[in-house]
C-alpha positions in Angstrom: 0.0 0.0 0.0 1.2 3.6 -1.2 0.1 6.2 2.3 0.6 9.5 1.1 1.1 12.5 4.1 -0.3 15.7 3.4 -1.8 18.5 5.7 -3.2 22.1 5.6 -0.1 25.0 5.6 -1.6 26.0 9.1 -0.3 22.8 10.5 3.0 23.1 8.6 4.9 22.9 11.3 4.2 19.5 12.5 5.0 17.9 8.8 8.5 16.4 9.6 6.5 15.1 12.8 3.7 13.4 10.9 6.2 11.8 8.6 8.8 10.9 11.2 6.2 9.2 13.7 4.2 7.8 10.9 6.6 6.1 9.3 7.4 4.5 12.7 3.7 3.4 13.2 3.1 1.9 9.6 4.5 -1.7 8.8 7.5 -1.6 6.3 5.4 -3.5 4.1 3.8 -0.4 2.9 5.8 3.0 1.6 5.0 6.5 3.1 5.1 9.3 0.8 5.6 13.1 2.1 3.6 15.7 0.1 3.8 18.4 2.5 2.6 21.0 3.0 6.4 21.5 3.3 8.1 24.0 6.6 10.1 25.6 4.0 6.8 25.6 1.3 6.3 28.7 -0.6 3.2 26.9 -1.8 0.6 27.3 1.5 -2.4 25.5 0.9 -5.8 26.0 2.5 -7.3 22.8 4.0 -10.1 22.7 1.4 -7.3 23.1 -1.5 -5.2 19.9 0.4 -8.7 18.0 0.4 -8.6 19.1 -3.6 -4.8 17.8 -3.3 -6.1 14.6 -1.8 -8.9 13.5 -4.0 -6.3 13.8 -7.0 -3.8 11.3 -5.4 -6.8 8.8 -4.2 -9.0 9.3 -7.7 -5.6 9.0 -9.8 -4.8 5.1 -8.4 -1.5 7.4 -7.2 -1.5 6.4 -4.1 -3.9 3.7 -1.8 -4.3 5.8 1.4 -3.9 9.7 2.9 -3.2 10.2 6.4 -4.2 14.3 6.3 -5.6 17.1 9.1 -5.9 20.6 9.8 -6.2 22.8 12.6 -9.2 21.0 14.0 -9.4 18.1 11.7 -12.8 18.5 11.3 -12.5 21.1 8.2 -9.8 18.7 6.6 -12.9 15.7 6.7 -15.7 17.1 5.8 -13.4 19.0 2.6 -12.3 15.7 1.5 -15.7 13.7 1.9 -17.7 16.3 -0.2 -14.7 15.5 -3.4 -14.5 11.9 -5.5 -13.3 9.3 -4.5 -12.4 10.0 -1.1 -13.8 8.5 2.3 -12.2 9.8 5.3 -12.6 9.2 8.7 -12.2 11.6 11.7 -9.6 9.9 13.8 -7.9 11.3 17.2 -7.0 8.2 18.9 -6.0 4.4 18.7 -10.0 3.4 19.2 -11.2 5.7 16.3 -8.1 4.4 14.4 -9.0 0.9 14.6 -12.4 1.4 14.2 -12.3 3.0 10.9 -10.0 0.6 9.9 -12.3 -2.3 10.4 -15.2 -1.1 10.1 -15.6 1.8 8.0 -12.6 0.8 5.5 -12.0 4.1 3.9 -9.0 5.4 2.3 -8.4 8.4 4.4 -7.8 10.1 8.4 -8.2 13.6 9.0 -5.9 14.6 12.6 -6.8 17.4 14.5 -2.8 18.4 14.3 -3.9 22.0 16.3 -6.1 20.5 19.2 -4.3 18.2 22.3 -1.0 18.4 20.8 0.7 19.1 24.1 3.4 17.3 26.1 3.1 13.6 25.2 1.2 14.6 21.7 3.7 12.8 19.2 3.4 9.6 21.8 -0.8 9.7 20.8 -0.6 10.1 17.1 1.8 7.6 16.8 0.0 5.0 18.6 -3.4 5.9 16.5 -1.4 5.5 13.6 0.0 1.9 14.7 -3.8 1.1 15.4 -4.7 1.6 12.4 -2.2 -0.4 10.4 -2.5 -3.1 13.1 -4.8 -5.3 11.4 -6.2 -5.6 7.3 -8.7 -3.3 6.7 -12.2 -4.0 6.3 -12.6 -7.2 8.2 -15.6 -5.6 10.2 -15.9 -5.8 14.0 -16.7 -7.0 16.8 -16.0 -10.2 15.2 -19.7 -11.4 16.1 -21.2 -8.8 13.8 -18.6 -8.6 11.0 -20.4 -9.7 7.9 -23.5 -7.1 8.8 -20.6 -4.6 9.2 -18.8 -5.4 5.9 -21.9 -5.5 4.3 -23.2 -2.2 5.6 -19.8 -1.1 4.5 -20.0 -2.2 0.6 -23.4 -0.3 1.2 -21.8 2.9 1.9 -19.5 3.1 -0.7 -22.0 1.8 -3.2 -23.8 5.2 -2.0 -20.6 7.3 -2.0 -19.7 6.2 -5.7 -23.6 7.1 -7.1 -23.7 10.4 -4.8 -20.7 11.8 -6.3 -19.5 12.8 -9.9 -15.7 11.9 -11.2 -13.1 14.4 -10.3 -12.8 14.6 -14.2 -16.3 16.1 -14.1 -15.8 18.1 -11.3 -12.9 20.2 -11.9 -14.5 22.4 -14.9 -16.7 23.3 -12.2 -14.4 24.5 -9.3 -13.5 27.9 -8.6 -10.0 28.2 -11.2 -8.3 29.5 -7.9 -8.8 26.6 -6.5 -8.3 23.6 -9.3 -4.8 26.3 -9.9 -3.7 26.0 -6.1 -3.7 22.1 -6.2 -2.6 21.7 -9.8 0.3 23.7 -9.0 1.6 22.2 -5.7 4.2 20.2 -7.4 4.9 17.3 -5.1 1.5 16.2 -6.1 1.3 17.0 -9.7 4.5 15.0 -10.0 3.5 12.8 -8.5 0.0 11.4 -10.2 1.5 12.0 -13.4 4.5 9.3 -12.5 2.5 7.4 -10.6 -1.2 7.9 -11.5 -3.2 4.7 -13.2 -6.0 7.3 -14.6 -5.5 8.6 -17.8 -8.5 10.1 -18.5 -7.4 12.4 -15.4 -4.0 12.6 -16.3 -5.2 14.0 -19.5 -7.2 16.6 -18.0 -4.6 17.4 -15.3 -2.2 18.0 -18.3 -4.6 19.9 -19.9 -4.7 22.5 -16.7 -1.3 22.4 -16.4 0.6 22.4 -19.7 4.3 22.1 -20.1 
């Protein structure tokens, strides 16, 4: 599995954190990719133009998984839930961690990075991070209930997929400001385009970007 990192710029400071503790917490089986937002980034992105940022990576087959946040963690969420192909789960501790994992078998965490991040806050994050890598995803839970939970699950994304148009259809329709802000943050329009298994996005990424 590809787990791409990326958070809003008013969280910047915590990115070599995120990176550094997450790649302790996720088995080595899976690689852990850094897309910022950068200390050093002359590139600040709001959360809702990360969220943009993250639906490319997920809806491009770039990468598998985000771990992402903001401030709150709550604006970083509810951004990426209302773009395709992106289910992501409010997570601030080992028990939502492993719940989501389990249960809700999405593709994305949003961390409050600005709230309880005190003495002792790496120690937390790390360990909700380890719970969620602990087991395979979607095996439902408790165990007694796990095929109504995996069901209910499919059910879910079933909705998600017939609720929501294709990022390909959705990016004529965004403010240019803000298809511009994520289509120029390079580490992750390098990224899909090396990496990315869509082509009709590629194509339209390409299109916004030329040269």
């Amino acid at each position: 599995m590809k787990i791409g990192i990326i958070q809003a710029a008013s969280q910047k400071s915590k990115n070599p954190m995120l990176e550094q503790y997450a790649a302790q917490a996720i088995p080595k089986e899976h690689e852990v990719i850094n897309f910022g937002v950068f200390e050093n980034s002359g590139e600040p992105l709001t959360y809702i133009e990360a969220a943009l940022c993250v639906s490319l990576l997920l809806e491009s087959g770039a990468v598998d998984f985000i771990i992402t946040g903001c401030s709150s963690g709550q604006g970083m969420m509810l951004a990426c839930n209302s773009l395709p192909g992106v289910i992501c789960g409010y997570v601030e501790n080992p028990a939502d961690a492993s719940l989501f994992g389990q249960i809700n078998n999405g593709n994305a965490i949003s961390y409050p990075l600005g709230l309880n991040w005190g003495w002792a806050g790496e120690i937390n994050f790390t360990e909700t991070i380890r719970a969620l890598f602990h087991a395979s995803f979607g095996q439902g839970y408790p165990p007694q209930e796990a095929q109504r939970k995996k069901r209910d699950t499919e059910q879910l994304k079933q909705i998600n997929r017939l609720c929501k148009k294709r990022l390909t259809d959705v990016l004529p329709l965004l403010e240019p400001d803000l298809v511009h802000a994520a289509l120029y943050y390079d580490s992750v329009y390098q990224y899909v385009l090396e990496h990315g298994t869509n082509r009709e996005l590629e194509k339209m990424v390409r299109k916004y970007r030329p040269g």
